[in-house]
C-alpha positions in Angstrom: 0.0 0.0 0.0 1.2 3.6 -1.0 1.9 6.5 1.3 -0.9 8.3 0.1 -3.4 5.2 0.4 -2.3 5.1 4.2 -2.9 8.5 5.0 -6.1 8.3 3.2 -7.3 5.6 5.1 -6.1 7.0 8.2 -8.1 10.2 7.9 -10.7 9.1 5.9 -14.0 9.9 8.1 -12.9 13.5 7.4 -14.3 13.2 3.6 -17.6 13.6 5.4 -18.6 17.1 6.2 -20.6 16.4 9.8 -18.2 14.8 10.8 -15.1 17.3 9.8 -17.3 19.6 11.8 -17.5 17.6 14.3 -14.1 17.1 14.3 -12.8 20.5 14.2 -15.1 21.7 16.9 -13.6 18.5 19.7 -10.1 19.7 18.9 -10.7 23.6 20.6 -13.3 21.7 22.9 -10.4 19.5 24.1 -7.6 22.0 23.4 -9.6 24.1 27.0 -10.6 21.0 28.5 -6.8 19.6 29.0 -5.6 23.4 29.6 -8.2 23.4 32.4 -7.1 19.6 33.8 -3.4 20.9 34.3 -4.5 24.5 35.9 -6.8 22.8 38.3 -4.7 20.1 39.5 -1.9 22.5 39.6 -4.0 25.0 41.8 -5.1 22.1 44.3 -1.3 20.8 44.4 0.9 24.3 45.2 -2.1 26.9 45.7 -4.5 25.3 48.0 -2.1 23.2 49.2 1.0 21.9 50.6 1.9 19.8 48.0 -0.5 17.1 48.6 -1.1 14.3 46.5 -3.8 12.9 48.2 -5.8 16.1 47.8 -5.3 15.6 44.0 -6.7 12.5 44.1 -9.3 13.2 46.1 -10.3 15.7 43.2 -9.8 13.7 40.4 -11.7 11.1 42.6 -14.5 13.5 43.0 -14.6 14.2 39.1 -14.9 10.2 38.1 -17.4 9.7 40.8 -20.3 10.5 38.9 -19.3 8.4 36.3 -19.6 5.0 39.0 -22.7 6.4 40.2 -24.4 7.6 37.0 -23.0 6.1 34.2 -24.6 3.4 33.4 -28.1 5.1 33.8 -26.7 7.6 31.2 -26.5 5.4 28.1 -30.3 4.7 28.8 -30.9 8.2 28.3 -28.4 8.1 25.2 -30.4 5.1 23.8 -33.8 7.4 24.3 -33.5 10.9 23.6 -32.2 13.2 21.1 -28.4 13.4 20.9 -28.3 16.7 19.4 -30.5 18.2 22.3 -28.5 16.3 24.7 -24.8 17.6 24.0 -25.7 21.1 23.6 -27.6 20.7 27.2 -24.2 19.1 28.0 -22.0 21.3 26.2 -23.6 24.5 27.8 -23.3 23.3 31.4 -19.8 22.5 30.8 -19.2 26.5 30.2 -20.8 28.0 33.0 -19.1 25.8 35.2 -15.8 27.2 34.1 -17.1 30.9 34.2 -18.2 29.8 37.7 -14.3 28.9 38.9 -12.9 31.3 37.1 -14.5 34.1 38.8 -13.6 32.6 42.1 -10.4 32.2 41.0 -9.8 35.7 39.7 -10.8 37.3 42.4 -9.0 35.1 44.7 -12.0 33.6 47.0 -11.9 30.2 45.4 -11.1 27.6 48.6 -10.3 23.7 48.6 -14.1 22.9 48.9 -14.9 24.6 46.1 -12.8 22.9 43.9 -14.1 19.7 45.0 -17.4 21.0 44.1 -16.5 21.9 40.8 -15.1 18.7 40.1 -17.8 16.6 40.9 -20.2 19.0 39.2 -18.1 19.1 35.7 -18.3 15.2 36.1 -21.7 14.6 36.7 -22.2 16.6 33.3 -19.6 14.6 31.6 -21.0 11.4 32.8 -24.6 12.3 30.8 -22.2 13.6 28.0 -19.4 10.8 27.5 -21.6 8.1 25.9 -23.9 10.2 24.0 -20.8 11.7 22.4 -19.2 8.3 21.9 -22.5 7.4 20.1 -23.3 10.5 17.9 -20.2 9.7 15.9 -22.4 6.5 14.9 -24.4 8.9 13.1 -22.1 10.7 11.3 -20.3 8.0 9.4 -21.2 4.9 7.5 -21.0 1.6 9.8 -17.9 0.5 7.8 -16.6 3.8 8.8 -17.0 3.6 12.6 -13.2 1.9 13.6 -11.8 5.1 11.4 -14.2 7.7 12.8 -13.7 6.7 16.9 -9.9 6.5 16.1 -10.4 10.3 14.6 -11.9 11.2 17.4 -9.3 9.5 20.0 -6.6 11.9 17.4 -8.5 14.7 18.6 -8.7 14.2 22.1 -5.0 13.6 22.1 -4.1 16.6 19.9 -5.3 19.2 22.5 -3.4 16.5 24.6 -0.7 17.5 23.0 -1.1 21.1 22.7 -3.4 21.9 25.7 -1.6 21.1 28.8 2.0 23.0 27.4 -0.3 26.4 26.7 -1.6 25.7 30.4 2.0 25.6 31.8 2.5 28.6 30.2 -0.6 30.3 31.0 -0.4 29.8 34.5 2.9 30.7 35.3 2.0 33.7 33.3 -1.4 35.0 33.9 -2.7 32.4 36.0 -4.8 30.0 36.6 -8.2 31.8 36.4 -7.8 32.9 32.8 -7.2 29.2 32.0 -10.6 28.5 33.6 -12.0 31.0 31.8 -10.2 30.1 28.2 -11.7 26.9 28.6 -15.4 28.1 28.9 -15.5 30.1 25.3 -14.2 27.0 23.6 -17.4 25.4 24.2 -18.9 27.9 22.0 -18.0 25.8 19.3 -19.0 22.4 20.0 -22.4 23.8 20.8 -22.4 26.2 17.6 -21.4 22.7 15.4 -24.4 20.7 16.7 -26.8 23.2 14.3 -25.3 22.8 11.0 -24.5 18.9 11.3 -26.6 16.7 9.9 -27.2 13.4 11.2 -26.9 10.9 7.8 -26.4 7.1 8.6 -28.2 6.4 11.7 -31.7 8.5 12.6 -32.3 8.8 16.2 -34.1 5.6 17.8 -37.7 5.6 17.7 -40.0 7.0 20.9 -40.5 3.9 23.2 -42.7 3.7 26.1 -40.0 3.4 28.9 -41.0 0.5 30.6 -39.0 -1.5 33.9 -35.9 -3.1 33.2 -34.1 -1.5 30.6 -31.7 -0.5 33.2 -30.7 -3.6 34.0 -30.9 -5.2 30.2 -27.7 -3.3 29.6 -25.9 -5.6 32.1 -27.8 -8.9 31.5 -26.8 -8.5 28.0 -23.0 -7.9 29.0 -22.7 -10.4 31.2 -23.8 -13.0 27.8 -20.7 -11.5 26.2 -17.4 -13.1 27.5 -15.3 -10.7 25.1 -17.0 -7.7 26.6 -16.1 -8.7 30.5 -12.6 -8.7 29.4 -12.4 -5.9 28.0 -13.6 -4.3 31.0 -11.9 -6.4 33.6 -8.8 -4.9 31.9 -9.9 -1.5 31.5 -11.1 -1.3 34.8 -8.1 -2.3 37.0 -5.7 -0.2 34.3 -7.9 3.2 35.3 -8.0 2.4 38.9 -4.6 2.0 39.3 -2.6 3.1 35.9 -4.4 6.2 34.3 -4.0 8.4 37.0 -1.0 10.5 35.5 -3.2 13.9 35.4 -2.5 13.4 39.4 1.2 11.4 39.3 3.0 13.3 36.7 2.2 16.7 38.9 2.8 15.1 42.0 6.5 13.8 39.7 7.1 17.4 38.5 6.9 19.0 41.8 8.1 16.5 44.4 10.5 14.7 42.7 11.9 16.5 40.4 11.5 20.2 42.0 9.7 21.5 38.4 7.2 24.1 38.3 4.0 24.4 36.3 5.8 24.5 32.3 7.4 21.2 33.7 4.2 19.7 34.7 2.9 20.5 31.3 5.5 19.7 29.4 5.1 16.1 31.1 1.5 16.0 30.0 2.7 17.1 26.4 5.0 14.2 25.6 2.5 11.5 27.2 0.1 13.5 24.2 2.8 12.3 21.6 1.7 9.2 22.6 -1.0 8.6 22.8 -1.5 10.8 19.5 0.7 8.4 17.8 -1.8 5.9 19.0 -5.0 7.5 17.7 -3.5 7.1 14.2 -2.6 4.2 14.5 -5.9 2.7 15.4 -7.8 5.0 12.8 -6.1 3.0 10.3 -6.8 -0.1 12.5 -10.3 -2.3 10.7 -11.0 -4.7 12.9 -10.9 -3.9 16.8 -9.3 -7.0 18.5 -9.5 -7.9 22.4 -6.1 -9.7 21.8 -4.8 -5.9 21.3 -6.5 -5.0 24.3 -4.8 -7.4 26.2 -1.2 -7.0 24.6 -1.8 -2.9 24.8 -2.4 -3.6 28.4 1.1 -5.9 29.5 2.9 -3.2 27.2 1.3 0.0 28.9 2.5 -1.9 32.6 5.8 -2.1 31.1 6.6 1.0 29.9 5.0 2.6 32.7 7.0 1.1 34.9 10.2 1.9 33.2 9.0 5.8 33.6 8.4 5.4 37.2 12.1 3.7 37.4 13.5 6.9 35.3 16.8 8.4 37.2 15.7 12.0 35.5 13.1 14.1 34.3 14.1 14.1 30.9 14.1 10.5 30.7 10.4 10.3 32.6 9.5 12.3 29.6 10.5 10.7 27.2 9.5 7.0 28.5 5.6 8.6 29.3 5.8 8.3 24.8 5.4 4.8 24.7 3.3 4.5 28.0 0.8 7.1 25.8 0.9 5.1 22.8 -0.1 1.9 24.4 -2.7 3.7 26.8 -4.1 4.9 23.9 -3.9 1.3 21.8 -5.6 -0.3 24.7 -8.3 2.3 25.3 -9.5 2.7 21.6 -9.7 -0.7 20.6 -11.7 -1.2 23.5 -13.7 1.7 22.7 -14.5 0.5 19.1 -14.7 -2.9 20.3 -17.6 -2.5 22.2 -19.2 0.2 20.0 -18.8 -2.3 16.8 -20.0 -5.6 18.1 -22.7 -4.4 20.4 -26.5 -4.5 18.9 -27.4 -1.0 17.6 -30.2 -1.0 20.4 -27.9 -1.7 23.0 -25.2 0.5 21.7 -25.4 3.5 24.4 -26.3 1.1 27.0 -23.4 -0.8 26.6 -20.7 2.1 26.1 -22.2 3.9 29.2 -21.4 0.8 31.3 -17.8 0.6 29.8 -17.3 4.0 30.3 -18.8 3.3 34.2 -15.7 0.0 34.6 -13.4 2.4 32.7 -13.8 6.5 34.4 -15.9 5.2 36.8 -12.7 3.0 38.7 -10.9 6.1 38.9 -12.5 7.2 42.2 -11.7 3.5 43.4 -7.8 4.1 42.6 -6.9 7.9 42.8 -7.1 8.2 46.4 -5.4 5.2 47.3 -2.7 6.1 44.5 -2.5 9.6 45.8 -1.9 8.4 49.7 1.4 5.4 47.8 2.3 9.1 47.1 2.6 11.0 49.9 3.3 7.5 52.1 5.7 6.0 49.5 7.5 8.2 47.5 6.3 9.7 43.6 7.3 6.4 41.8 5.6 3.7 43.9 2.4 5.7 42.5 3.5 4.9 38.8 4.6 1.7 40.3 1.6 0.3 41.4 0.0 0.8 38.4 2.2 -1.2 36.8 2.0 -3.9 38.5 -1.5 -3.9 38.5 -1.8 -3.8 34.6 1.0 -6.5 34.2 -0.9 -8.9 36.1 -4.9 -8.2 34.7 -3.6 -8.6 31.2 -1.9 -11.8 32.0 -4.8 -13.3 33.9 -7.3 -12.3 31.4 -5.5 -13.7 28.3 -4.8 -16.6 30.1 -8.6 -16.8 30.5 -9.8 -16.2 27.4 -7.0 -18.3 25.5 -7.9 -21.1 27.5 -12.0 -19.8 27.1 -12.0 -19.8 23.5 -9.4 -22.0 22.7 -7.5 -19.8 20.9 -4.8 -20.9 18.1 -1.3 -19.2 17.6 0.7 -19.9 14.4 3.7 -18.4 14.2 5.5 -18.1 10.5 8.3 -16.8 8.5 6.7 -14.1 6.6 4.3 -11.1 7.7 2.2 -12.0 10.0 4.8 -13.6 12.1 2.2 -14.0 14.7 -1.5 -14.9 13.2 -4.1 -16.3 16.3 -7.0 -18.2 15.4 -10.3 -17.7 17.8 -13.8 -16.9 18.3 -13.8 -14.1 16.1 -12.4 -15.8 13.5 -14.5 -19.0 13.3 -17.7 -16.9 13.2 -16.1 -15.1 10.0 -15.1 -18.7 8.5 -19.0 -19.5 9.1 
């Protein structure tokens, strides 16, 4: 295959012009949304404050919560009413909420508490917004198109990634961290100005049902039929209890153990984004979304995390969070196209609302208890931990599902080296 076919097949959800909007619009949405991340756990850290990590976790604790306790009763509403209405309802919320913290903060009355309080707001929001988002792109794109378009959209979460977190060093050493807050709000502009000139093309909103009892739980009777499913989030589960806390352990890194300030924190966050944005390419040019990658992503994300928590510098942390962001990323996507791809259409925002409750929701589970390893242990052992953890879900989960679905490896002499034979490919053979 030619250069040009590869980068055509990489980006080629973009040909359609909701979804370019779309697009476009996520990357300033996400651009103030990681700019705000970095400024708020930077304020909580040195501001509010003496440098502890447990106070950071208890915030990013507080702004996963509502994802545990609401988000699997989210994709029922993301299953009945209209998406459009939804994320601008969403999208709008999401604003005043910054306008909210940045006034306290610029006129220097904002307290602990009230962080806290803005956390768990903004995530009670984003736990009514994350799987109506996830399944909007559904309409935007053909069904063939779907692995190309969530892998787009991963691109764009991780460009701001990228870019957002080194402006927000910046900024706040700067101008501060109120103006970040405040940055953050007009970008929602955008999103919410995008949602009345895209059209909705390959997939019309579902049809008015009466709600009847039980729909609720249909989401998890239906999951629990699906062996490739529970892996998938066994997996993602322990990794963002334990492992994808590094908006909390690269600050706690920058500051404690290395002695950086805020352009080091977000300079961290910035080469994680390389990442992980090398990763969102890759798995828009990815077809089929495998839970064998899911499972390798995972032992290679406990790896290279745990090299960066070993790193004797900062320099070298940096540059070892690159492949720890690509394989956080590999993991994550494929998961996230996994579930949306082989889930029934009808099911589709139930079931990605209950993966995003294994996968955000654990995060209240883990930051706490990685934020005390921090203050108790020493910077590292918080990476550390993770990495354990990670290294030994993947290997217990494809030891179960090898053995489950009797999974064949061949291994030959020309590309593939490695081909596996399983479940997925038997019902294709059929």
């Amino acid at each position: 295959m030619s250069e040009d076919e590869c980068m055509g097949r990489t980006f080629a959800s973009l040909k359609f012009r909701s979804y370019r909007l779309w697009f476009i619009a996520s990357v300033f949405a996400n651009v103030g949304t990681w700019m705000q991340r970095v400024a708020q756990d930077w304020v909580v850290l040195t501001e509010l404050t003496d440098n502890s990590g447990f106070a950071v976790g208890v915030t990013t604790a507080l702004q996963f919560l509502p994802m545990l306790l609401f988000g699997a009763a989210a994709g029922v509403l993301a299953d009945r009413m209209d998406k459009r209405k939804l994320l601008i309802f969403t999208q709008s919320a999401m604003e005043i909420l910054a306008i909210v913290m940045a006034v306290l903060l610029l006129t220097n009355t904002a307290a602990l508490w009230h962080l806290y309080v803005f956390a768990f707001l903004t995530g009670c929001v984003a736990a009514a917004d994350t799987p109506v988002r996830l399944v909007y792109i559904s309409s935007l794109v053909p069904p063939k198109m779907l692995p190309n378009a969530v892998g787009l959209n991963s691109t764009s979460f991780n460009m701001a990634r990228l870019v957002g977190p080194a402006v927000a060093g910046v900024a706040v050493a700067a101008v501060g961290p109120g103006w970040v807050f405040l940055l953050n709000a007009l970008t929602f502009a955008g999103p919410v100005f995008v949602m009345f000139l895209i059209k909705e093309t390959y997939e019309s909103a579902p049809a008015k049902k009466p709600e009847r009892k039980g729909m609720f739980m249909q989401g998890f009777r239906y999951i629990k039929r699906r062996s490739d499913i529970i892996v998938i989030m066994c997996i993602a589960g322990v990794v963002s209890a334990f492992g994808l806390n590094f908006q909390m352990t690269t600050a706690v890194m920058a500051r404690v153990q290395f002695h950086r300030g805020p352009e080091a924190y977000g300079l961290l966050t910035s080469a994680m984004a390389v990442g992980t944005l090398a990763g969102a390419l890759l798995a828009a040019r990815r077809r089929y979304p495998r839970v064998r990658i899911v499972v390798l992503a995972a032992l290679a994300f406990g790896v290279a995390s745990g090299a960066a928590a070993l790193a004797p510098g900062y320099w070298t942390f940096a540059l070892l969070l690159i492949p720890t962001g690509l394989a956080t990323l590999t993991m994550l996507t494929t998961a996230n196209a996994a579930i949306q791809m082989y889930t029934h259409p009808s099911m589709r925002g139930r079931g990605i609302s209950i993966y995003q409750t294994v996968n955000m929701g654990a995060t209240p589970i883990g930051a706490p208890i990685v934020g005390w390893v921090a203050e108790a242990w020493g910077p590292r052992w918080s990476i550390g931990i993770g990495s354990i953890a990670a290294v030994i879900i993947a290997l217990v989960m494809g030891i179960w599902a090898w053995r489950k679905w009797q999974v064949e490896v061949q291994v030959q002499r020309y590309r593939p080296f490695v081909t596996s034979y399983g479940p997925r490919e038997r019902a294709e053979d059929d």
